[in-house]
C-alpha positions, 0 to 999 in steps of 0.5 A, spaced: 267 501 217 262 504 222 261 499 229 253 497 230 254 497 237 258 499 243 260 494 248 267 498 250 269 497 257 271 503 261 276 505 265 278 509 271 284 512 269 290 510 265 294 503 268 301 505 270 304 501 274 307 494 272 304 487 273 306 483 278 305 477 274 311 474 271 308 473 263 310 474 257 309 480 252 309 475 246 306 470 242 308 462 242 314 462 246 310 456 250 308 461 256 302 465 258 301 471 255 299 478 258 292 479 254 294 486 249 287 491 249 286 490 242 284 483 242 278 482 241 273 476 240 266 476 234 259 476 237 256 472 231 261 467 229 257 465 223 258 467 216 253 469 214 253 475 221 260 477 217 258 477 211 251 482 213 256 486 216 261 487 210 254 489 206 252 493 212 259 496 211 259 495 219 264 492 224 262 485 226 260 486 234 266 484 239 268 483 245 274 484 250 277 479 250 277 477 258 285 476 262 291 480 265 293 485 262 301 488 263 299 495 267 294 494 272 291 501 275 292 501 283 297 501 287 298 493 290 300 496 297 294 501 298 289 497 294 282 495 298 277 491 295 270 488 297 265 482 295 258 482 296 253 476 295 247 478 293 239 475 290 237 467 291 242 462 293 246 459 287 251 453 288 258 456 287 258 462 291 263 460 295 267 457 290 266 465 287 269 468 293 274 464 294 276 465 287 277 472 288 281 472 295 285 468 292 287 471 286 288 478 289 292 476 295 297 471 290 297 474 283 297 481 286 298 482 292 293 486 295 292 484 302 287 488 304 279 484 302 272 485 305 266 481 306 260 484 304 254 481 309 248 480 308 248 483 300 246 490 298 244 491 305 251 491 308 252 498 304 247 501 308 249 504 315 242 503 317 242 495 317 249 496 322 251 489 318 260 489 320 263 487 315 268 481 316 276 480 313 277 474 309 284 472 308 286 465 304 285 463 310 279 465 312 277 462 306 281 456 304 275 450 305 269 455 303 269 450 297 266 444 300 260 448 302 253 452 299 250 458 299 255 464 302 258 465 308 257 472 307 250 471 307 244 475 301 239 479 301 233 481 296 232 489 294 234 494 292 238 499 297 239 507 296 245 508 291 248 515 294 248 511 301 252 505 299 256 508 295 257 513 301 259 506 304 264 504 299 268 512 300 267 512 307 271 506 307 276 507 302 274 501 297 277 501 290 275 495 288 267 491 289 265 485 286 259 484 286 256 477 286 249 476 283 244 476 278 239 481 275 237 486 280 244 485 282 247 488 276 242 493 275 244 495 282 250 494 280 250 498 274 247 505 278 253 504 283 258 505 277 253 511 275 254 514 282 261 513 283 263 515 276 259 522 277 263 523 284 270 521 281 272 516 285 277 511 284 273 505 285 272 500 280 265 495 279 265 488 277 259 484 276 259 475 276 252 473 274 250 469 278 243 466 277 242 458 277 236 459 271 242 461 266 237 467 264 243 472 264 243 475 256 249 474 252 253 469 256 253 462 255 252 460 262 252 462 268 255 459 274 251 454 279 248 452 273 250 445 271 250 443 278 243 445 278 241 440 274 246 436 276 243 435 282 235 434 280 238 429 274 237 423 280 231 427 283 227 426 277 232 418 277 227 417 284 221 420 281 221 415 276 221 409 281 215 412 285 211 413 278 213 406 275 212 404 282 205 404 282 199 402 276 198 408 273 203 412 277 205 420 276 211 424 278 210 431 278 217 434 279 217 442 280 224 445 279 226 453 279 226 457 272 222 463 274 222 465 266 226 460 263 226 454 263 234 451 262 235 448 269 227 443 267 230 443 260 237 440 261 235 436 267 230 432 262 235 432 257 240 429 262 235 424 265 231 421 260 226 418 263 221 425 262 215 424 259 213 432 259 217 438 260 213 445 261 217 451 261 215 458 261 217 460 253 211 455 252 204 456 253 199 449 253 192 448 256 190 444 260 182 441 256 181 440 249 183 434 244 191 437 244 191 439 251 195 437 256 190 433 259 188 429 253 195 428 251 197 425 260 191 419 258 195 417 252 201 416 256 198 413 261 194 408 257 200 407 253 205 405 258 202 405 265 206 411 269 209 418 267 214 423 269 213 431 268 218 436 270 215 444 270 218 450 271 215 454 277 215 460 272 211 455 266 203 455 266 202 462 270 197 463 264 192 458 266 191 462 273 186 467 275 189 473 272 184 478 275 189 477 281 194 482 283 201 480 280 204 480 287 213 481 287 218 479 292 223 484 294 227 484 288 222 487 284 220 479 281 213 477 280 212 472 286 209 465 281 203 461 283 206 455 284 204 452 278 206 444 281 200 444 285 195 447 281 197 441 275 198 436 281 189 438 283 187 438 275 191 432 274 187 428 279 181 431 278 181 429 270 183 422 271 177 422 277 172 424 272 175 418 266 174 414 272 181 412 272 186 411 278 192 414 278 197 415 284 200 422 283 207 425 287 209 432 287 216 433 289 219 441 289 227 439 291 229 448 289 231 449 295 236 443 296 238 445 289 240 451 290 244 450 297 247 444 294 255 445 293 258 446 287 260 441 282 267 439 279 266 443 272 262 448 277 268 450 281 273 450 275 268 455 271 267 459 279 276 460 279 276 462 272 270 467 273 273 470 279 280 470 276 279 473 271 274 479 274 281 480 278 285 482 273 280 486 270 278 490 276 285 491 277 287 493 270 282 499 272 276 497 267 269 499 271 262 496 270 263 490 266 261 483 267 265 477 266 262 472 262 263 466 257 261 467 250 262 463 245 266 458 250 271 464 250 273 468 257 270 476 255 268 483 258 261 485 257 258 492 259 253 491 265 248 495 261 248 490 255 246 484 260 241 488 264 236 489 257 233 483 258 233 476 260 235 469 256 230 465 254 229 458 250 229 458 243 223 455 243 225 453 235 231 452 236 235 445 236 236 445 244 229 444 245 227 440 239 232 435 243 228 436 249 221 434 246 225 429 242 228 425 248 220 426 252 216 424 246 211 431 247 212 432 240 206 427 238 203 428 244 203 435 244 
């Protein structure tokens, strides 16, 4: 059979040294197990994905199955690695680079680990950011803390610069810390280091708090994002029911996707409308959002509206230049005030009172520590992209995918961003918790 797909992980070189973890090599002897190369894990579980396949006469698409392995490629006592953080502050950051020094310091040894400062920039000997050492001492309470003690930048810097960097410095292992400008990055310093030959391996751990990487189930910081806005929305609701006819507008992140809106709502069900960038809706009209707010309030009093900042760009003048931030994104218009302003100037003109709140909490969001679930899915990820790397695999991401720990190629996460099935069950159970189906 044919594979339909590529999702190989390369390699630098051929592992040869012997793993300094003491696993087993077999299988049901009560212990952990070194993962054999050959294990593999299907993308499309379904039936009828298996079956298309078998009358396609191709494999069914795999993934390398994520955890160490009995050879590792570099030498423990000369091995150098660096971490950089890269893009918007996300919770779980810190979490992600303890994670790493502590399992190449313990699991193999490696004594020798650098921070990045300042993201890509740190790579540029233009910016003169020095690197700082970090240790499992420097790093042993870094858990209890958001954003990143390495400190993020936005942009692209010049890859032969960096990669002259990372030679200069005699790096053999980066981990990169980010979302999709990150990878991007990422994915063109594997190109350039692999054109030069270098014995230096690149891996990717998305980070990206609006759950947009394609392929993974989730990214992390996700789940404490919307854990944090779940008592925000709690206390939008106060103020609504607080005041007759009261409306609270709360504006999360989700520049393209709309999961952390969606999933807050979900976990909070006291929203009566979420507006996410997948959808479109106008404001006038006799199914437009306006008319459908006046039915609510003239059925219960007060309302509750979460928005996405990427949601409702389309009622904006498009004759304005898109503007773009130094990661290349599209610098929303803030969707929050422009409902907050048409809001009041329909029910102004129905001659009905209304009082209106609009509260933006992204910031203390995205800063926030991570949560319990959070911190133990940033271990595993940074456990695991260490075993990796130290294996010698090269220009992967570690993601989970089906609820299993997988190698994904960054070039097949960097196609395009995931978004809401706007058919799916996930959001048919967000507009059944807020009621917007027989309203909208």
């Amino acid at each position: 059979m044919k594979s339909n797909q590529n999702f190989e992980i390369k390699f630098i070189g051929e592992p040869t040294y012997k793993s300094p973890l003491r696993l087993s090599k077999t299988k049901g002897d009560g212990v952990f197990n070194f993962i054999n190369e050959e294990e593999r894990l299907i993308l499309n579980t379904s039936v009828s994905g298996f079956e298309q396949c078998i009358r396609d006469n191709k494999k069914p698409l795999s993934l390398e199955k994520a955890g160490p392995r009995e050879k590792i490629y570099f030498d423990i006592k000369t091995t150098k690695a660096a971490i950089v953080t890269c893009g918007g502050l996300c919770p779980g950051i810190n979490n992600v680079i303890q994670g790493l020094v502590m399992g190449l310091h313990y699991f193999y040894g490696v004594s020798e680990v650098i921070g990045i400062r300042y993201g890509y920039e740190g790579l540029n000997p233009k910016t003169k950011h020095e690197f700082v050492t970090l240790t499992p001492e420097k790093v042993k309470n870094i858990h209890e803390f958001g954003g990143t003690i390495l400190g993020s930048s936005r942009g692209a810097q010049d890859v032969v610069e960096m990669v002259n960097t990372l030679e200069k410095n005699e790096i053999n292992i980066l981990f990169t810390i980010g979302g999709d400008g990150t990878l991007k990055g990422a994915y063109e310093l594997t190109k350039e280091i692999e054109k030069r030959n270098l014995e230096c391996v690149v891996v990717g751990i998305p980070k990206t708090i609006d759950n947009d990487i394609d392929l993974i189930d989730k990214s992390f910081g996700f789940e404490t994002a919307f854990d944090v806005a779940t008592p925000i929305i709690r206390d939008a609701h106060n103020e609504a029911v607080g005041a007759y006819n009261g409306i609270s507008i709360v504006k999360l992140m989700g520049r393209d996707s709309g999961f952390i809106a969606a999933s807050a709502a979900l976990s909070m069900p006291v929203v009566n409308f979420v507006l996410v960038p997948e959808m479109e809706f106008e404001l006038r009209g006799e199914k437009g959002f306006l008319s459908a707010l006046k039915e609510r309030l003239d059925s219960r009093n007060h309302i509750v509206i979460v928005v996405a900042e990427g949601a409702g760009q389309h009622l904006f003048d498009t004759d304005e230049s898109n503007k773009t931030d130094a990661s290349g994104n599209i610098l929303h218009k803030d969707i929050g005030l422009l409902l907050k302003d048409k809001i009041n100037e329909f029910f102004q003109e129905h001659d009905i009172p209304t009082t209106i709140k609009y509260i933006d909490p992204s910031y203390i969001i995205r800063s926030a520590p991570a949560n319990a679930n959070d911190r133990i899915f940033c271990n595993r990820l940074a456990h695991l992209a260490v075993h990796g790397a130290m294996n010698g695999k090269t220009g992967f991401v570690i993601g989970i995918v089906n609820n299993s720990f997988v190698h994904i190629p960054i070039a097949e996460v960097i196609n395009k961003r995931k978004k809401i099935d706007l058919e799916g069950e996930f959001w048919y159970s967000v507009c059944e918790s807020t009621g917007q189906l027989s309203l909208m």
